[in-house]
N, C-alpha and C positions, 0 to 999 in steps of 0.2 A: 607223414602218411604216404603210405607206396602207392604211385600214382597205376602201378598196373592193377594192383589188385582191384577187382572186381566190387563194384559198392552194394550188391547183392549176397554177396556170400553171406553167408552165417545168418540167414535173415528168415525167418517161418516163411513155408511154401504158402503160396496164397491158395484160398480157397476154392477145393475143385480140384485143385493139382492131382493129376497120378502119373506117377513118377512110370518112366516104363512105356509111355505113351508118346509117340510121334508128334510134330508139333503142327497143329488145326485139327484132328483126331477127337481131341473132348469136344471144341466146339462142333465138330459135326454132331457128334453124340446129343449133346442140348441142343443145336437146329434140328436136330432128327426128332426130340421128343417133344419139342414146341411146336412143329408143325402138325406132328400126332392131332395133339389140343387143338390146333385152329382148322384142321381141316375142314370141316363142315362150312367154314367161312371161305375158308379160299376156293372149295369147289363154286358155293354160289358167284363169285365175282370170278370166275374161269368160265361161267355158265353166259354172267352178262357182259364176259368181255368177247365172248365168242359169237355172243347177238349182235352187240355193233358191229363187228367187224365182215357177217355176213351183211350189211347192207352198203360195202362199198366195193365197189366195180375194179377190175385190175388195173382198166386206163387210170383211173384215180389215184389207185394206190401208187400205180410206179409213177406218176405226178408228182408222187410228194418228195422232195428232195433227199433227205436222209432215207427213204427205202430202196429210194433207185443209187443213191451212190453204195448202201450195203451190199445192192444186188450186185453192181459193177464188181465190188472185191470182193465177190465169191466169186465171183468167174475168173478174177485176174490169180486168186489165191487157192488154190485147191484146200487151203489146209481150213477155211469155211465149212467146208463140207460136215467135217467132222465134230464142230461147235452145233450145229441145231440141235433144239430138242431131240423130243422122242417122238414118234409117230401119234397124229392129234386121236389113231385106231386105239394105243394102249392108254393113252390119257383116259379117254371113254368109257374103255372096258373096267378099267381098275376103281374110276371116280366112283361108276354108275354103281357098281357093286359095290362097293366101300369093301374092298379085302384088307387085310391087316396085309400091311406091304413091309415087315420088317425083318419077313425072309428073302425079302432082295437083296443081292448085294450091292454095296454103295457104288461098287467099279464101274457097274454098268454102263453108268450116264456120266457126260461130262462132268458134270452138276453133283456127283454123289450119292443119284437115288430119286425116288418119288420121294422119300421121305424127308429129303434134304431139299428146303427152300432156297431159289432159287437167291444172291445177295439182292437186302433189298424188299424185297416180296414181290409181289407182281405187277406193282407199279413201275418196276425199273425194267427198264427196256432191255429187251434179248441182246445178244453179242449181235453185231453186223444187223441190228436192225429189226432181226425175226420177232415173230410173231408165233405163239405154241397155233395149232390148230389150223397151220394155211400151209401145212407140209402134206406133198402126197407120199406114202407109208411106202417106205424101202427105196424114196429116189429123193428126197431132200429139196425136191423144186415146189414150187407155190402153185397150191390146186386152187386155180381160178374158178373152176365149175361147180364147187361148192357154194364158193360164196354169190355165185347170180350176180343180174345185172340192176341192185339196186341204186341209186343215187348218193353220194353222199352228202346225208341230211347237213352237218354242220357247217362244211365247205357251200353247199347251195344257199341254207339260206343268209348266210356272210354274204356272200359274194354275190344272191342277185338282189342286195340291197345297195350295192357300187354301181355296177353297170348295166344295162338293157340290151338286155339280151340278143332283140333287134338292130339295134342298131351300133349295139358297140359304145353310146354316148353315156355318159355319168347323168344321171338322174336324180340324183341326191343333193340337196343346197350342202355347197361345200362347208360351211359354216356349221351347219347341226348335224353335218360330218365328222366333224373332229371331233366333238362332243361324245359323239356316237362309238367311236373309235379310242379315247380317253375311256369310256366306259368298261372298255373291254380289258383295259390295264390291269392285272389284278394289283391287289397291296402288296403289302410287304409279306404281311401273313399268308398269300394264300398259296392252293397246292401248287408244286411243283413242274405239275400235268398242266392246270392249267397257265400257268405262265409260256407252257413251250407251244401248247394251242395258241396263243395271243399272238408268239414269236411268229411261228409257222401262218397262221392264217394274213401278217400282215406283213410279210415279206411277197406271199401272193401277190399283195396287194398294192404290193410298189412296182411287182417284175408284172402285173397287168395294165398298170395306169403308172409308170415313172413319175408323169409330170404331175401328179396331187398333189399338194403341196400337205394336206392333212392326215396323209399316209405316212408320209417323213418324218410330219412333228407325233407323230401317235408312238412310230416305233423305237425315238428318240428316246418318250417320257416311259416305256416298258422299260428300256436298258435299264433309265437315269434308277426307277425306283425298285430295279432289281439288284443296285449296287454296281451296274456294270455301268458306271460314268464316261469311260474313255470310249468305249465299243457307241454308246450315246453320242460323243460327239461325233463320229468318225460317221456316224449315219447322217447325223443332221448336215456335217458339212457335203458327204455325198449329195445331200436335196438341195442344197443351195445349187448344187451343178446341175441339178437335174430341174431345178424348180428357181432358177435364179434373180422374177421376176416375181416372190412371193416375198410379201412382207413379212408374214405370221415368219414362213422359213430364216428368214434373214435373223429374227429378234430372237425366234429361239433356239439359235446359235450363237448368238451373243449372250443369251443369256446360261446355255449351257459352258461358254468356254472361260477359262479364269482372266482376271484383267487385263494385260498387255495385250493376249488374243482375242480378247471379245473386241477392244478398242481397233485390230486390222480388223479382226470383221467387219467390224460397224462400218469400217471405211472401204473396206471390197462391196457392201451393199452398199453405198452412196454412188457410187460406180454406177453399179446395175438402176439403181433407182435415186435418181438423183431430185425426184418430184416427193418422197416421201417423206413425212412430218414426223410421225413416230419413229422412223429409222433417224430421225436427226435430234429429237427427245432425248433418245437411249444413246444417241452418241455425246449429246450434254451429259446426261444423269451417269455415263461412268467416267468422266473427268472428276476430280478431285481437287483441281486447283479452279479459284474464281474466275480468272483470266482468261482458263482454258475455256470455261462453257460460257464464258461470253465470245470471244472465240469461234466456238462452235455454232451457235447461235444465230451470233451476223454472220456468217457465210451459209448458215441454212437460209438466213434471209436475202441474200442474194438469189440464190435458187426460187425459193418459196416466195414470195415477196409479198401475197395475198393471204397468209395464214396466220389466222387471231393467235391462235393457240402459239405457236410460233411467238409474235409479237408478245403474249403476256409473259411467258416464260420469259423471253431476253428481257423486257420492262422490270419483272420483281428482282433482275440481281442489279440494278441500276439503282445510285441513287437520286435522291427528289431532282436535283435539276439533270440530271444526265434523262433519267425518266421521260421528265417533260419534253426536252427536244425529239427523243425517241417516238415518242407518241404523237408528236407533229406529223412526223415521218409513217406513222404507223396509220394515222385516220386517213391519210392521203393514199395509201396502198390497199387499206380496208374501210374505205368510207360507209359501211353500211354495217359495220359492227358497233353495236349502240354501246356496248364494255367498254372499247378503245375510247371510242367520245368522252363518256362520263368518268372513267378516269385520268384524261387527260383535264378535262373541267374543273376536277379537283384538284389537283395542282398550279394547277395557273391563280393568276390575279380575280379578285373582283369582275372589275372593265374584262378582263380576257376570257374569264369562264363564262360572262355573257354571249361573248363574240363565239365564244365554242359551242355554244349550247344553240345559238341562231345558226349556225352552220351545221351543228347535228341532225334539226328539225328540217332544213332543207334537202339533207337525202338522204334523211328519212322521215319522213313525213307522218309515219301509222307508226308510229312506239311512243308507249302512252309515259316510259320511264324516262324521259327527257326531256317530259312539262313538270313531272313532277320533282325530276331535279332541280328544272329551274327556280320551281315554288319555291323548295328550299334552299336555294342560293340566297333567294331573297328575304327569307325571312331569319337567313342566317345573319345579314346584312342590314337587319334592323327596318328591311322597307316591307312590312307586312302589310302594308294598302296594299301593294300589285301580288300579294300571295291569291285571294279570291280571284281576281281578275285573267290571271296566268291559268289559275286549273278552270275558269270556264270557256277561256279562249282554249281550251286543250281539248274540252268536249265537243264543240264547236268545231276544231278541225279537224279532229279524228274524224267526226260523220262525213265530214265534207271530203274527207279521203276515203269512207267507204269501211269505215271501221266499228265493228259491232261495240258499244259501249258493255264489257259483261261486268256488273253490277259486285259479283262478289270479288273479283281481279281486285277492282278500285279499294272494293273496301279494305282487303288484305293489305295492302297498298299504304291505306289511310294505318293502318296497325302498325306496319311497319315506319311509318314515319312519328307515331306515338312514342313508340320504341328508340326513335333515336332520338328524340326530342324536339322535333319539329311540330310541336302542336298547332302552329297555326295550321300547316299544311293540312297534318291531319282532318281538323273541324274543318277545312275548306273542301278538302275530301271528300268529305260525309255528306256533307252539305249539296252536291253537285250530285252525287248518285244514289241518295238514300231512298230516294222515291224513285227511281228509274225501276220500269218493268215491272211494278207494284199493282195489284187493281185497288180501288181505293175503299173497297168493304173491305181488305185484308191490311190495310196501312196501320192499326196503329200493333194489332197483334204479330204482325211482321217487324215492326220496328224495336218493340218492348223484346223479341226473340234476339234482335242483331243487340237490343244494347246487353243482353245477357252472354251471349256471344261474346262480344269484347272486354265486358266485366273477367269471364273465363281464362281470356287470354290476356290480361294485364293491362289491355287498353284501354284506359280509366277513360282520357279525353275524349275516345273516340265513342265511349259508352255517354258520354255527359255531354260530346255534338248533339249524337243522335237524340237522348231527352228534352235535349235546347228545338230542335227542330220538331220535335213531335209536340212539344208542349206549345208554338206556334200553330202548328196545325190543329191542336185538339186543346184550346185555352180553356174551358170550359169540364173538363175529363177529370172527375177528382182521381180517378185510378191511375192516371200517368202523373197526375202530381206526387200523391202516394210514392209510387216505383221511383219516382226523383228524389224526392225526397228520404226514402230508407238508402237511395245509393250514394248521396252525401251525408249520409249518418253514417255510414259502413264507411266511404272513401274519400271523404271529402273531409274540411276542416265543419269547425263552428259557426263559423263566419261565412258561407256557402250555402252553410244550410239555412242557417239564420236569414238567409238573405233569397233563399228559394221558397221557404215559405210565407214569405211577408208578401212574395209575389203571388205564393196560391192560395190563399186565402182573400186577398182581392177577388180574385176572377172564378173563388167556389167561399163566399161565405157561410154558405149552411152545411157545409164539411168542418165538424167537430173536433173530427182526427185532428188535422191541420191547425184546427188551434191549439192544440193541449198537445201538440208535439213542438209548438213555437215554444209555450208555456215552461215546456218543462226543459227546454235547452238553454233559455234562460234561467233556471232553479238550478240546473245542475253546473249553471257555471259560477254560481253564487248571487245573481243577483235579482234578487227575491221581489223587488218594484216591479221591473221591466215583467216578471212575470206576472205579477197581479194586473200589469196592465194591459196583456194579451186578452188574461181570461175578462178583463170587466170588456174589452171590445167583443171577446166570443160573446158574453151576456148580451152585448145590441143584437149581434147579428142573430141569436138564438136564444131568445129569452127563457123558455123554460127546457133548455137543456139539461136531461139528468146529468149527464156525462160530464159536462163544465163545470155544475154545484157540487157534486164528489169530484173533481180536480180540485177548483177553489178550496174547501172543505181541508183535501188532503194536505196542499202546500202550506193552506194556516198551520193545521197541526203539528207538520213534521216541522215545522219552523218554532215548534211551543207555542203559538197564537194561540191559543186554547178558547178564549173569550172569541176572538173573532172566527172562530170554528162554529162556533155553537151557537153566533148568530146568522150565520150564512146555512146552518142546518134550517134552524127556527123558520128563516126563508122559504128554505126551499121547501120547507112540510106544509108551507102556506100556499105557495103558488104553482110547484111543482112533487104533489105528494106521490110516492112511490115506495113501494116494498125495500128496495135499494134505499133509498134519504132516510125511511125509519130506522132501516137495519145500522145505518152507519151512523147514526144519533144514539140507539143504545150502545153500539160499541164507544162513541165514544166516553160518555158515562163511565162506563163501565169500567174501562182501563185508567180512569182518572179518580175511581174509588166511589164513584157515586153510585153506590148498586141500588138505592129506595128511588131514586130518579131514574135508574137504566129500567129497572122495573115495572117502571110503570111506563115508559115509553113502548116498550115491549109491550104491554100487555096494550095500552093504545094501537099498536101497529097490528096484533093480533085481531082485532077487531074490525080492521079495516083489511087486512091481507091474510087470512088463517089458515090460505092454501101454500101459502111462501114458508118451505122449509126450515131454511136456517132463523127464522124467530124463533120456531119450536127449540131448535135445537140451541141457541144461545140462551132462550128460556131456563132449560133445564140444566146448561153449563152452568148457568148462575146461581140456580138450587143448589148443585152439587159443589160448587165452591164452597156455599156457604155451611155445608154439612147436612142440609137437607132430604134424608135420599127419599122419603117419598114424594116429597116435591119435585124432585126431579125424575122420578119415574113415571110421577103422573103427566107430569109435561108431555117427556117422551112419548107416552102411552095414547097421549091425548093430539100428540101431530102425529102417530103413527096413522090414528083413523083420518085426519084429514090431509094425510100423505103417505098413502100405502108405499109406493114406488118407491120415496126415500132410504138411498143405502145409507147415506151415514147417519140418517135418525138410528133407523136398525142397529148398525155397530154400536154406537152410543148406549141405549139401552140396553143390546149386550155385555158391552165393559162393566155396564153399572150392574150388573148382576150376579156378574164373575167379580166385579172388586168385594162385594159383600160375602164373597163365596158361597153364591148359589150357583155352583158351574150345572145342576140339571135344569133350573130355569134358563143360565145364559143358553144353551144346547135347544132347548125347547123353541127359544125367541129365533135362534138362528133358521130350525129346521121351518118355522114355520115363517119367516121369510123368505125362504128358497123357495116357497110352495107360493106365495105373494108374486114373487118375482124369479122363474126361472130362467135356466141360461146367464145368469146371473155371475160374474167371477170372481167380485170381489166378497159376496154371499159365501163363497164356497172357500175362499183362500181365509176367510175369520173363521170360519166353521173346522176346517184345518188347523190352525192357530191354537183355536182354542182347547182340542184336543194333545196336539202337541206341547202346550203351555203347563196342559194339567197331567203330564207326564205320559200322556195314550200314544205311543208312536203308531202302535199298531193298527187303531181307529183313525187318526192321521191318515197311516198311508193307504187306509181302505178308503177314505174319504176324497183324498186326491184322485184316487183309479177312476172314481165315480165323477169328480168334478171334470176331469178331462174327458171324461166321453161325454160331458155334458155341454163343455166346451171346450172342443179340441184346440181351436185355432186362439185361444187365450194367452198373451206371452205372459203375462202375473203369475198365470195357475204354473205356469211350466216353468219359469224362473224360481218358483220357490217350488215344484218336485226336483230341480236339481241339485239342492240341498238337502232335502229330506233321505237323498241317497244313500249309501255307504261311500267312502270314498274312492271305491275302488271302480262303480257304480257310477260317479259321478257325469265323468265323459262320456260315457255311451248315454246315459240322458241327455246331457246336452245336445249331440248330436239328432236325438230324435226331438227335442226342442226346436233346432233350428229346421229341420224338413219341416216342420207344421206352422213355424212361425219363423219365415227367415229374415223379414226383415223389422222384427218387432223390438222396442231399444229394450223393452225390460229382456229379453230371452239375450238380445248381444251383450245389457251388462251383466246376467249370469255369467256368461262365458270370460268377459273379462278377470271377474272375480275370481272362477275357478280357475285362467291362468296365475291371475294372483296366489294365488292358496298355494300354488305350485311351484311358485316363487320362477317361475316365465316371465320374465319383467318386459321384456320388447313385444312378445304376443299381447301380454297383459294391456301396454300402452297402446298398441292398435287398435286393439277392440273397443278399450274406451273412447278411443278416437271417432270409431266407427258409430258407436253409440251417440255421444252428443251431437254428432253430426247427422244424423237421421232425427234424432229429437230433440233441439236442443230447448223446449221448455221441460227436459225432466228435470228437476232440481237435484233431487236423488242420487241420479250420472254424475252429474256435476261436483256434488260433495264426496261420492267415492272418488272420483279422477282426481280431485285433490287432494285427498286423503293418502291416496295412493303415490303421488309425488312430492308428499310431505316425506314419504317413508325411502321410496325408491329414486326419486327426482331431483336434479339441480335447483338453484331458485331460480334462474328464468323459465325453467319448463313450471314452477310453481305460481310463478308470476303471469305466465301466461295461459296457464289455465284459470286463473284467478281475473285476469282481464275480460277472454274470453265469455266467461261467465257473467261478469256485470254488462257485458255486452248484448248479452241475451236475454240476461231479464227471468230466468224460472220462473215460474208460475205453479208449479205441480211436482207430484211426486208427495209418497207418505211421509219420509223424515224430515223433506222440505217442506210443507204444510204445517206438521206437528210445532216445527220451529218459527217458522215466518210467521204462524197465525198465532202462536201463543202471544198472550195480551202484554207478558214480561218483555216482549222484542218488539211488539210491533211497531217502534220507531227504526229496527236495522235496516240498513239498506244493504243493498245484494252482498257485496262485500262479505258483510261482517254476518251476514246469513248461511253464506258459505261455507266460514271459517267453524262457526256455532255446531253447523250440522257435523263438519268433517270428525270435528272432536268427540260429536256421540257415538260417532261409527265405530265399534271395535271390530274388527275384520277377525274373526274367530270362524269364519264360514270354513 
């Protein structure tokens, strides 16, 4: 290849080319007809550049450094002269008019023409500094008496937020100075303009006040983030000359300069400031070798000899026994830093972290963190007798030094020693302050708040102090036994609990709860005596308890004692008869095949209780078992009138008239329930149902419109309108779901399901979270949550929603009802009730 030939030849002209034409000729041609197009723009900003500029005074103006050095080299330079614009008289003439100017010739003006933009556009600064519009017409000098003697607004108000005007003095905390002045930095991004504003306004502000130390580092940090690094350092170390006794200056010149010269720097500031800790910090933190910042270190400690910070730095590159000796060294140079003490205590011996710890308390006498180290020395050391002893002698001397005991310090205190395992400390803790500053009509609802408090924060022990302490105070309280007692079901073992309620039931016998929560923590761990022999003691203490003959009752049955069921029933219809004892005597019957005996118990009970709904309503379940449906309508029919109120008699006789396929009778039964019982919602969501069942979407959704303004704030009705949606539909109902009912669990587990549907799996599992955690007796929750990490879920997330759940026990909920109380299950326990439901659920929503 011939190196001279040109690597252009032969190549198509690029586009625009015209051959024939001088070379910058076309580009003037296209800056001539672009400015054509922008002109109405650039007149306005000629308009407002010509307003700021009359309100600044000539002294001002030649103040500013680059106009007076421009002005100098017109004067030293004639050939200035002939670079200014045009006279600001034809600017005016031509603008105001707007004459087509492209019968001027371009020669005219240095520049090419009006028509030709100046390079740049008008943000770029004239040759030599000008300015269009501050020229007087035919003499090229700057017409000051145009512009008046207004102040310049930017320059004033910068500059009298530095100094006082009066007196010359800096009036500004230097501190939220810098701040003030970082402010003004622009970024990276911004304009141009203003970056050389920021430049100019805080070089003012060095050449008025040299010795600021936050003038220096301000104009340093403009250079550093305009890219001009080097110009940055050359400033900052200018301020160190000028400001050589500022620490901020010293470090951030070390931190602008690369390592070998930040390391002289650090050491020219040690010079200057041979008292300062951060300058001896940042002369550690840029060594690189170990030796060297310990090194560094012990000779800043020579200097410094009373500085913690100091000390702890040299201490953490030390090890344990080099440490130790140091810290000898360290408590005797800073005896009144409680740090140094207590980590030197923890490295010494036994015998010697006593002796440290007696020496720390005597000079210092008011810190309450070097009794309660010493607590935990000692019960670290197996002598937990002198742990109470140490934290009352601590309360004791503090007052006696004049030290306000504050209540919640301690307790944090007491949490953090839960936290490391120190329980004795802790309960000794609690114990010392939990009634300080208390008045005693607010102790035990103050005390029940702190142990939930500590429950929140993981401090099991210091929640099970404060129940230990309260339950002294208030032996008699079945509500604090309760509260003890559910937080060793939740946190505690069997054996805790088992051994808390033996105690509260002593000191509250006719608390029922407490024995049938003994009762049944004995049954659930298998053995079945020890719980018969709770309940035959509840029977002393409360003989015709209903509550303990249905406990007793239940534990025969679910055991198969069938026989001994049914004569502790027999009992109880003798000496404790109630609606409950007969109702649970014909179910038993009844699930055991004996329906001419459930029947007639039933009809017994109805004689004695005919206002107690569910006999009505087992009555006619047992008709309709047996195929009887007027028997069972009459039933219905007949607790209707001596239980208007009843919803689920109502549904009942509804079903039973829609299974026959009488859906204008079921319709009938319902409308005329609603008129029984208005505001009603679960009236209105079977009245829905059943329309939608028998294919009426459209009656359906006219039904729903109605049930919601009947009852807006219902989360049932509005959980199942956001189904009846379209799916596109869906979302924006739930969302007006959740305004009306936000924190209702049936509306949050709509929302779940619909992220389900949507196959959201982590929205999905939050919301169920959210849900069982607002209600966890909904059964309902419970079996979709599982259902749903049957499908989507590992086994411990299955496992543990599946624990959670027997933990809580459901109670309620449609599909959990339908299943717990069908007479086929009702020996499952929670478990296996769970599992039953999750199976019927097909998630087709």
């Amino acid at each position: 290849m011939n190196k001279k030939k040109k690597p252009f030849l032969g190549m198509p002209a690029p586009l625009g080319y015209v051959p024939g034409l001088g070379r910058g000729e076309q580009r003037e041609k296209e800056e001539i007809e672009k400015y054509r197009m922008e002109r109405p723009k650039i007149q306005q900003q000629f308009s407002d550049l010509k307003r700021k500029l009359a309100e600044v005074t000539e002294e001002e103006w030649l103040s500013i450094p680059e106009v007076g050095d421009a002005r100098n080299k017109r004067q030293r330079n004639p050939r200035y002269e002939k670079l200014t614009p045009v006279p600001d008289s034809f600017f005016a003439k031509h603008l105001q008019t707007g004459e087509n100017h492209t019968s001027v010739d371009p020669r005219q003006t240095q520049f090419g023409g009006l028509n030709t933009p100046y390079p740049g556009g008008l943000n770029t600064p004239y040759p030599g500094g000008m300015t269009p519009g501050l020229m007087t017409p035919g003499t090229g000098e700057l017409d000051m008496r145009k512009i008046g003697q207004a102040r310049n607004t930017l320059m004033d108000m910068r500059l009298s937020q530095v100094s006082d005007s009066v007196s010359g003095q800096t009036v500004v905390d230097p501190k939220g100075y810098l701040t003030d002045l970082n402010s003004m930095i622009p970024t990276h991004g911004g304009d141009i303009n203003d970056i050389k504003k920021a430049r100019l306004l805080l070089k003012s502000v060095r050449e008025t006040n040299p010795h600021h130390p936050p003038a220096w580092i301000a104009s340093a940090r403009l250079e550093e983030v305009t890219g001009k690094l080097q110009v940055a350092r050359n400033l900052i170390m200018k301020g160190t000359e000028m400001c050589p006794k500022s620490e901020d200056v010293w470090l951030e010149a070390a931190r602008l300069q690369p390592g070998d010269t930040a390391k002289a720097v650090v050491a020219q500031a040690v010079r200057h400031l041979p008292q300062s800790v951060r300058i001896y910090i940042r002369a550690a933190e840029l060594e690189t070798d170990l030796r060297a910042k310990k090194r560094v270190l012990r000779k800043a400690l020579e200097h410094v000899p009373n500085s913690v910070r100091l000390w702890k730095a040299a201490v953490e590159l030390e090890e344990p026994e080099d440490a130790r000796i140091m810290l000898s060294r360290a408590v005797e140079c800073c005896p009144t830093s409680v740090e140094l003490w207590l980590a030197l205590a923890r490295l010494e011996t036994y015998e010697n972290a006593r002796k440290v710890l007696n020496k720390a308390r005597e000079n210092i006498p008011t810190d309450r963190h070097i009794w309660i180290t010493a607590a935990k020395l000692e019960e670290a050391n197996g002598n937990t007798q002198m742990v109470e002893k140490i934290v009352d002698r601590a309360i004791t001397s503090l007052r006696a030094n004049g030290v306000e005991i504050n209540r919640e310090q301690w307790i944090q205190d007491a949490e953090e020693c839960d936290k490391a395992g120190s329980v004795a400390t802790c309960q000794a803790v609690m114990r010392a302050v939990i009634g300080i500053g208390i008045e005693e009509e607010d102790r035990k609802h103050t005390w029940m708040e702190d142990a939930d408090s500590c429950v929140a924060h993981n401090a099991l022990e210091c929640a099970r102090a404060i129940y230990a302490y309260a339950l002294q105070v208030f032996p008699s309280k079945k509500s604090v036994w309760l509260r003890a007692a559910y937080f060793e079901k939740n946190h505690g073992t069997r054996e805790s609990l088992e051994a808390l309620l033996q105690r509260a039931v002593a000191h509250c016998p006719k608390a029922e709860v407490l024995w049938l929560m003994g009762a049944k923590s004995k049954w659930l761990a298998g053995d079945v005596p020890a719980a018969r022999s709770i309940l035959a003691l509840a029977f002393q203490a409360n003989p015709n308890s209903e509550e303990i003959w249905l406990a007793a009752v239940k534990l025969e049955s679910e055991n198969n004692e069938y026989e001994r069921a049914r004569r502790l029933l027999a009992k109880a219809r003798s000496s404790a008869p109630t609606a409950r004892v007969f109702m649970k005597s014909v179910k038993l019957e009844w699930v055991l095949g004996n329906i001419e005996a459930a029947q007639e118990l039933c009809e017994e009970a109805l004689r004695h209780y005919e206002d107690f709904p569910k006999l009505w309503m087992m009555k006619g379940q047992i008709e309709e078992q047996e195929g009887l449906t007027e028997k069972a309508r009459e039933a219905y029919s007949q607790g209707l009138k001596k239980c208007p109120h009843s919803t689920p008699l109502w549904l009942l006789l509804s079903r039973l008239e829609e299974k026959i396929g009488q859906l204008t009778r079921a319709r009938a039964i319902l409308e005329k329930s609603r008129l029984k019982n208005p505001k009603n919602p679960g009236l209105w969501l079977e009245s829905v149902r059943l329309e939608y069942r028998a294919g009426l979407k459209n009656i359906a959704n006219t039904l729903m419109a109605k049930a919601l303004q009947e009852c807006p704030s219902s989360g049932v009705l509005w959980s199942e309108a956001v189904f009846l949606e379209a799916r596109p539909q869906r979302k924006t109902k739930s969302v007006d779901a959740l305004k009306k009912c936000e924190h209702d669990p049936h509306v949050l587990l709509a929302v779940a399901k619909l992220f389900w549907s949507e196959r959201k799996i982590t929205k999905a599992r939050e919301w169920f979270h959210r849900t069982v955690k607002i209600d966890s007796d909904l059964g309902d929750a419970w079996a979709l949550f599982y259902k749903f990490e049957l499908q989507h879920g590992s086994e411990e997330q299955r496992e543990e929603v599946r624990r959670r759940c027997e933990n809580a026990e459901p109670r309620h909920g449609e599909l959990w009802c339908a299943v717990s109380k069908d007479i086929a299950h009702w020996q499952r326990k929670v478990g296996e009730v769970l599992v039953l439901v999750a199976a019927r659920i097909k998630n087709t929503f």
